[in-house]
KOLVOTOR-103611 format. One record per residue (C-alpha): residue number from 1; residue in one letter; x, y, z. Coordinates in Angstrom, 1 decimal, decimal comma. Each point is the difference from the previous one (the first is absolute). Example, Ala and Ser with C-alpha at 12.3 -4.5 7.8 and 13.67 -1.06 7.14 Angstrom:
<pts>
k->1&r->A&c1->12,3&c2->-4,5&c3->7,8
k->2&r->S&c1->1,4&c2->3,4&c3->-0,7
</pts>
This chain:
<pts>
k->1&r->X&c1->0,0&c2->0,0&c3->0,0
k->2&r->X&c1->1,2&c2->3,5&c3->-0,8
k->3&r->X&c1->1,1&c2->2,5&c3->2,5
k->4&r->X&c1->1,7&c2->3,1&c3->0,9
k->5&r->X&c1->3,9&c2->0,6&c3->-0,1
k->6&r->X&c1->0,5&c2->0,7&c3->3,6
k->7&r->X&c1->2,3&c2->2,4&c3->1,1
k->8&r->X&c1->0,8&c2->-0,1&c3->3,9
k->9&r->X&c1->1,3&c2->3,9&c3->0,5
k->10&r->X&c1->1,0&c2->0,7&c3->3,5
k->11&r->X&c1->1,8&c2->2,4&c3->2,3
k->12&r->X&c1->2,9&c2->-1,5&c3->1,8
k->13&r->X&c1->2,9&c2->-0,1&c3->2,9
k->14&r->X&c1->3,1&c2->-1,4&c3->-0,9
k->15&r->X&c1->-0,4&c2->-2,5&c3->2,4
k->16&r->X&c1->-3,3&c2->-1,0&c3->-2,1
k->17&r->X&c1->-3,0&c2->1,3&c3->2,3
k->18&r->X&c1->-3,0&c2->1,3&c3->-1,4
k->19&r->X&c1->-1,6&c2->1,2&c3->2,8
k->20&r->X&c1->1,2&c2->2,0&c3->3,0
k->21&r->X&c1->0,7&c2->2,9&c3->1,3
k->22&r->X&c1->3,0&c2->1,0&c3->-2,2
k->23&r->X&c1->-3,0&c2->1,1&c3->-2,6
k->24&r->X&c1->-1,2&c2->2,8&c3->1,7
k->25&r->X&c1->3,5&c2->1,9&c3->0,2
k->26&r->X&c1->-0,2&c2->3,3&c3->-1,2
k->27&r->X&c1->3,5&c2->-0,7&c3->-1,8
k->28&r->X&c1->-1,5&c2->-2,8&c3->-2,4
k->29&r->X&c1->-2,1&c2->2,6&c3->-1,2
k->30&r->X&c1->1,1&c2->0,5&c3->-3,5
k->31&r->X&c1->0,2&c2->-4,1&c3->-0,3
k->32&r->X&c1->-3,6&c2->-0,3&c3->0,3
k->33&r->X&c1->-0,1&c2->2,4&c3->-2,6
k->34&r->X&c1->2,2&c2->-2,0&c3->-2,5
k->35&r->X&c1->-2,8&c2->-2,9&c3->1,4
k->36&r->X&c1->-2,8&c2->1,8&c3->-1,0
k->37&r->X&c1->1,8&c2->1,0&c3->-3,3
k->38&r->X&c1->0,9&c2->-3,1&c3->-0,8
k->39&r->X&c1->-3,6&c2->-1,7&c3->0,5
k->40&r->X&c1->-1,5&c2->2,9&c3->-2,1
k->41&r->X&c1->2,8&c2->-1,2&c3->-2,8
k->42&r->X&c1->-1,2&c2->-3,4&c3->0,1
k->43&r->X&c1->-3,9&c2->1,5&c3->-1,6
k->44&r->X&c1->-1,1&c2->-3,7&c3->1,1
k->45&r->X&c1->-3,8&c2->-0,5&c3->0,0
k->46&r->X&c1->-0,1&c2->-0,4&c3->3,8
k->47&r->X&c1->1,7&c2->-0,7&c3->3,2
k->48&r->X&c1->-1,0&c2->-2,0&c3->2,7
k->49&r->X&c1->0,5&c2->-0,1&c3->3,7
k->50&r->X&c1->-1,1&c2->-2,6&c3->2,9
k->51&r->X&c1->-2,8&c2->1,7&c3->2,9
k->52&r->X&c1->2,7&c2->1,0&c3->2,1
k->53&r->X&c1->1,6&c2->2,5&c3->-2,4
k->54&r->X&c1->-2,9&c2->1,3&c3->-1,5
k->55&r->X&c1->-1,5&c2->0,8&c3->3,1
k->56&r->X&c1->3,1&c2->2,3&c3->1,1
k->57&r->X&c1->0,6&c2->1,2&c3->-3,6
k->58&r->X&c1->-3,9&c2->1,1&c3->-0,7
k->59&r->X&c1->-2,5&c2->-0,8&c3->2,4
k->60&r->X&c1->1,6&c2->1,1&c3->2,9
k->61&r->X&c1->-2,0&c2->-3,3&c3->2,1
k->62&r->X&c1->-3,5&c2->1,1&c3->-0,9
k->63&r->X&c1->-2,5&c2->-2,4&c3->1,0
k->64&r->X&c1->-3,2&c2->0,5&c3->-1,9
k->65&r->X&c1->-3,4&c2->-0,5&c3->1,8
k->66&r->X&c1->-1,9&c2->-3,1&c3->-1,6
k->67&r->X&c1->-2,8&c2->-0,1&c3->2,2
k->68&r->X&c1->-2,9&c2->1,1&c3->-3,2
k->69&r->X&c1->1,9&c2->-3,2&c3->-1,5
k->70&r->X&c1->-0,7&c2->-2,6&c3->2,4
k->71&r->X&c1->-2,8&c2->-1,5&c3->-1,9
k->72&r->X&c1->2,1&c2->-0,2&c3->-3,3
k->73&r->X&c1->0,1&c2->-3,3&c3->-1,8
k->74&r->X&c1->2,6&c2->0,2&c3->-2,6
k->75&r->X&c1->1,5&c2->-2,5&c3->-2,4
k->76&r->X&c1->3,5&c2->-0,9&c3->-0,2
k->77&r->X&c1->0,5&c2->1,0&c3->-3,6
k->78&r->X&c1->2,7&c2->2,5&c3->-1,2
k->79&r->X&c1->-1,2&c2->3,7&c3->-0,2
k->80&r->X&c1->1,1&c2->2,6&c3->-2,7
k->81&r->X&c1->-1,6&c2->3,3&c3->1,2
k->82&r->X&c1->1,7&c2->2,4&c3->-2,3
k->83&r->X&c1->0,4&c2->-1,6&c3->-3,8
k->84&r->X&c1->2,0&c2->3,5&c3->-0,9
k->85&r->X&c1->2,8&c2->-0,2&c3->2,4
k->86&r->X&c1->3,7&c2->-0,4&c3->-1,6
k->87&r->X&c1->1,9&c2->0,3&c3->3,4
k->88&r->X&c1->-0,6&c2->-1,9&c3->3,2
k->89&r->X&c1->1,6&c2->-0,4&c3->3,5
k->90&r->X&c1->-0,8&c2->-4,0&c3->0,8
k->91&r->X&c1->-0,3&c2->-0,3&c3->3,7
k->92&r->X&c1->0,6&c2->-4,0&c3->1,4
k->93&r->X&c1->-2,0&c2->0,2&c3->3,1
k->94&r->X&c1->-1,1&c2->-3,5&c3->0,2
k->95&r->X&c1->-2,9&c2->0,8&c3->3,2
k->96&r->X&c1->-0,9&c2->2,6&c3->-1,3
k->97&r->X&c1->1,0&c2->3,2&c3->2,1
k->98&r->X&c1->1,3&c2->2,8&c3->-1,7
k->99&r->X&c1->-2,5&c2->2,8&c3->0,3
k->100&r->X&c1->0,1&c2->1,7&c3->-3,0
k->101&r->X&c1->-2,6&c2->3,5&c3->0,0
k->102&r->X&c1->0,1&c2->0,5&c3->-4,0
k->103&r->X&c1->0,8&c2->-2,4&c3->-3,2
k->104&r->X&c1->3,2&c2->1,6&c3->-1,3
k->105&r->X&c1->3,5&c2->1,4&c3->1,9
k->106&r->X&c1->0,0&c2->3,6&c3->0,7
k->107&r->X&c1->3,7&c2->1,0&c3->0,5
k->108&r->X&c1->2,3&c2->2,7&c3->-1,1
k->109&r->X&c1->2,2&c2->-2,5&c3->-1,4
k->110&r->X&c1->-1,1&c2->-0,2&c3->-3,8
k->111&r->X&c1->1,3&c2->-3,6&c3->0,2
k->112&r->X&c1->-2,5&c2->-1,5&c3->2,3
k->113&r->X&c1->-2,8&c2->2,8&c3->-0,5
k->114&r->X&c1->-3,1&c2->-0,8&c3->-1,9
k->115&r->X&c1->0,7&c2->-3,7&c3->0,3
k->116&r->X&c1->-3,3&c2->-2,3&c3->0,4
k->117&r->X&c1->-0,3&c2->-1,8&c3->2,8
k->118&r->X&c1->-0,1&c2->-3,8&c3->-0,2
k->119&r->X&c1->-0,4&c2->-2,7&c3->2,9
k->120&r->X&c1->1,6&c2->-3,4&c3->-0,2
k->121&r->X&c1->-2,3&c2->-1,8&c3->2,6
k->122&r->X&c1->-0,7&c2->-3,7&c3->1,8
k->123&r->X&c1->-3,1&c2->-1,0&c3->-0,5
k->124&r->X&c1->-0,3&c2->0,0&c3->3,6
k->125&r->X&c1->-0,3&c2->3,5&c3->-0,4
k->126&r->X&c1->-3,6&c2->1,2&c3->1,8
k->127&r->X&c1->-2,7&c2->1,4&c3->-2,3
k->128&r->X&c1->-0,1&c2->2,8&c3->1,9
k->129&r->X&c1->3,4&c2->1,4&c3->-1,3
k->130&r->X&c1->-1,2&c2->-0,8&c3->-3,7
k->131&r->X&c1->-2,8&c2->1,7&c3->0,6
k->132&r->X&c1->1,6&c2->3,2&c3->1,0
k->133&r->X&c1->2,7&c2->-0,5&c3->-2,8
k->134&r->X&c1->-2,6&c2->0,1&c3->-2,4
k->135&r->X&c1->-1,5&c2->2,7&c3->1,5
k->136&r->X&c1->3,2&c2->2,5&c3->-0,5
k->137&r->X&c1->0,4&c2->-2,0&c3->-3,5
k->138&r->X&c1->3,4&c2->-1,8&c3->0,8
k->139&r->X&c1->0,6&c2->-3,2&c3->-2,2
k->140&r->X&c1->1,0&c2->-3,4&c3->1,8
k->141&r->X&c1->0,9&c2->-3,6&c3->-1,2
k->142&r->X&c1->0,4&c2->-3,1&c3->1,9
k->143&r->X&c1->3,1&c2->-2,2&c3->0,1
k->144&r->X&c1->-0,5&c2->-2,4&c3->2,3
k->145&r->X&c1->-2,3&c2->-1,1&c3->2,4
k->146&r->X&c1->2,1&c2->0,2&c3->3,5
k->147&r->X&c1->2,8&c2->0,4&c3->-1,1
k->148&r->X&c1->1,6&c2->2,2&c3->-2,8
k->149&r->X&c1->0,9&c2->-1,2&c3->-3,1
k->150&r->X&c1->2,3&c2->1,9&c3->-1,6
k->151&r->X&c1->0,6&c2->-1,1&c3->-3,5
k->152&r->X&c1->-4,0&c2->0,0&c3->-0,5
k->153&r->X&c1->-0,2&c2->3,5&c3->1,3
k->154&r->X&c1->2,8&c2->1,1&c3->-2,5
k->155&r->X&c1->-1,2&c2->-2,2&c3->-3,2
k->156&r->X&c1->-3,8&c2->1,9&c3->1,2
k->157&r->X&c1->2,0&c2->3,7&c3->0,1
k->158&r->X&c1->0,9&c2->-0,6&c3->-3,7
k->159&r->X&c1->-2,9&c2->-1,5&c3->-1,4
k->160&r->X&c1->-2,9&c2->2,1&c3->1,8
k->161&r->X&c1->1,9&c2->3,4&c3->-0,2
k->162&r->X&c1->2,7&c2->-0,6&c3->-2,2
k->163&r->X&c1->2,8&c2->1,1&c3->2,0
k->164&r->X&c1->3,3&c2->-1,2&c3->-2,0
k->165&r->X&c1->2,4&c2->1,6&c3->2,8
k->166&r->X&c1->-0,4&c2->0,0&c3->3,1
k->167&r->X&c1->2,6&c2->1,7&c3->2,5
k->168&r->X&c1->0,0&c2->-2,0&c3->3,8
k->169&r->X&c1->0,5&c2->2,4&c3->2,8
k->170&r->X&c1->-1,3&c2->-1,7&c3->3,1
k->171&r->X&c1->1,4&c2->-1,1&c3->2,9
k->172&r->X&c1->2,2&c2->-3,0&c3->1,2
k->173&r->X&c1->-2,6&c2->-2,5&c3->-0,2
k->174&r->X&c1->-1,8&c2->0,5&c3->-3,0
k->175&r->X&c1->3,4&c2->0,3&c3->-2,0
k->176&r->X&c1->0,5&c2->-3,4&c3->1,4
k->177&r->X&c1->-3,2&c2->-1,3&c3->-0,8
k->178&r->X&c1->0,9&c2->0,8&c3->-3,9
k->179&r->X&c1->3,4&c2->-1,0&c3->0,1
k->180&r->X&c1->-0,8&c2->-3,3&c3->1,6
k->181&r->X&c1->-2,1&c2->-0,5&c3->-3,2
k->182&r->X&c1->2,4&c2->1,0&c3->-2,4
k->183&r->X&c1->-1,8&c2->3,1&c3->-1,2
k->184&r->X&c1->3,0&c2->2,8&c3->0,7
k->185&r->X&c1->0,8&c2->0,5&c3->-3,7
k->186&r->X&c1->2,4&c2->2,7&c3->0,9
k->187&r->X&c1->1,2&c2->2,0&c3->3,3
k->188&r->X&c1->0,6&c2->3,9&c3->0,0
k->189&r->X&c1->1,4&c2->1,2&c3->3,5
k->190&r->X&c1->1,0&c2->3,5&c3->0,7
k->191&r->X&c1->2,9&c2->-0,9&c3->2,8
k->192&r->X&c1->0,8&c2->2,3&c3->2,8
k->193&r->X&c1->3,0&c2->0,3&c3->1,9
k->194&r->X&c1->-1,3&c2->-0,5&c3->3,3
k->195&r->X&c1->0,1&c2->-3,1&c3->1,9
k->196&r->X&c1->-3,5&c2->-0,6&c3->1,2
k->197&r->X&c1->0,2&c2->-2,4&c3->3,2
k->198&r->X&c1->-1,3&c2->-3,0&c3->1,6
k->199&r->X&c1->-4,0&c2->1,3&c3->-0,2
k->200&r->X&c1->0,0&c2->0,5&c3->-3,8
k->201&r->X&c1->-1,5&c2->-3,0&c3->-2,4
k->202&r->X&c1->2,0&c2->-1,0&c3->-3,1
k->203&r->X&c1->-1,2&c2->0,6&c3->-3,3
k->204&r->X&c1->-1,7&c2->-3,7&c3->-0,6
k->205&r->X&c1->-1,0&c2->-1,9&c3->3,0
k->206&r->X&c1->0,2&c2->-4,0&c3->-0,2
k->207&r->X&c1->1,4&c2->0,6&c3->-3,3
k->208&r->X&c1->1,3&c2->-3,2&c3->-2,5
k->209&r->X&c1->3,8&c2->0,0&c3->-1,2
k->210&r->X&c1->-0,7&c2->1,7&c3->-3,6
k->211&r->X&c1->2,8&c2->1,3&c3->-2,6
k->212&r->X&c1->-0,3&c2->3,1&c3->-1,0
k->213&r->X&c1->2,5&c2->2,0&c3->-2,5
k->214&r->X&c1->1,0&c2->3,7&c3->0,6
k->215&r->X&c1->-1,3&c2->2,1&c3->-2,6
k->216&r->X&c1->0,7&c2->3,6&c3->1,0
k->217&r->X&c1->2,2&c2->1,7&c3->2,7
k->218&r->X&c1->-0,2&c2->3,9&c3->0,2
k->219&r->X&c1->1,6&c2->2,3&c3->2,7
k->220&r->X&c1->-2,2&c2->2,8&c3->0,9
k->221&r->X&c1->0,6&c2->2,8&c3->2,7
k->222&r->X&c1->1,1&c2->-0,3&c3->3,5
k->223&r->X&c1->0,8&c2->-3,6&c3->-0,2
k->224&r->X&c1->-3,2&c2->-1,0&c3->-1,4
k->225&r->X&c1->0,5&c2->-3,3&c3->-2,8
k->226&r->X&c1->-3,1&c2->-1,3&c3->-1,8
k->227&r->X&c1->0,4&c2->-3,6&c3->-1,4
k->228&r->X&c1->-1,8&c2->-1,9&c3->-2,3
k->229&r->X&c1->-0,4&c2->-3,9&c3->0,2
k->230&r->X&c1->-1,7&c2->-2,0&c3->-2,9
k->231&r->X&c1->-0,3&c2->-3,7&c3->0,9
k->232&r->X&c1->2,6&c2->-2,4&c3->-1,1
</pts>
């Protein structure tokens, strides 16, 4: 089955953290610009993020109220609410928890404004929380029915909405999750020159031993080196 090409682009220590307090240092400032500038480079059709990072990123850990919902009955079938949309952010939240308040990303950043929201659920999921994201006209599909299938959600991404190029930029876990299942087609990471710490998670948790060839090494400012990896 078809799918996107995957690119897993990241911001990351030396010592190969992801997360962590070393990203909120006022000196990495200009390196998650060259982030930011590099994603917008890409022009993929979407980029996805697991629950945890799109709730810190955009909805800030809104909980919407579902109580006029609690007499939904919903079917577990895929859901396209907007037919029109060309960009999307894909948000792997397998219970069903991010509250989203509108169907696309507002954000100053032209690279993740504008994009349409789309929920990768279990079909554990409650009806309530379909309900409610028909309501504000987000789309959702269903890849799995406890637990999250990956591949299905990715071979779904392509053939529902088209997306040929997809840019990963979730955490630790969900990177895993798609490496584990051979779907990082290539890895873009903006490194730092700070060593992160104990606390900080690497860039693929659980990963698999994969080769992957370097394709591109460029020095930017103040120590900053963005390298490509294509797999091998």
């Amino acid at each position: 089955m078809l799918r996107p090409y995957i690119i897993c682009h990241m911001l990351m220590s030396i010592d190969g953290k992801v997360t962590g307090d070393f990203l909120y240092e006022d000196s990495l400032w200009d390196a998650t610009e060259e982030y930011y500038r590099i994603h917008r480079e890409f022009r993929a059709d979407a980029f996805a993020c697991g629950s945890v990072t799109m709730e810190g990123s955009f909805t800030k850990g809104y909980l919407p109220d579902l109580s006029a919902f609690e007499n939904a009955s919903i079917p577990r079938e895929d859901y396209i609410a907007d037919e029109t949309a060309t960009f999307f952010a894909v948000s792997f939240d397998r219970n069903g928890r991010v509250g989203w308040k509108q169907a696309r990303i507002k954000d100053d950043d032209p690279g993740y404004d504008n994009a349409h929201v789309i929920e990768v659920l279990c079909e554990k999921v409650s009806d309530g929380y379909l309900a409610y994201l028909r309501s504000i006209g987000v789309s959702y599909i269903f890849a799995g029915t406890d637990e999250m299938n990956i591949t299905m959600a990715t071979e779904k991404l392509y053939q529902l909405f088209g997306i040929k190029k997809l840019l990963l930029e979730g955490g630790s876990i969900i990177n895993g999750a798609f490496q584990r299942k051979g779907l990082v087609d290539s890895i873009s990471i903006v490194q730092v020159p700070v060593i992160a710490g104990a606390d900080g998670k690497p860039l693929f948790y659980d990963s698999n031993m994969e080769q992957y060839q370097l394709l591109e090494a460029e020095g930017l400012e103040n120590g900053v080196n963005w390298l490509r990896y294509v797999k091998g």
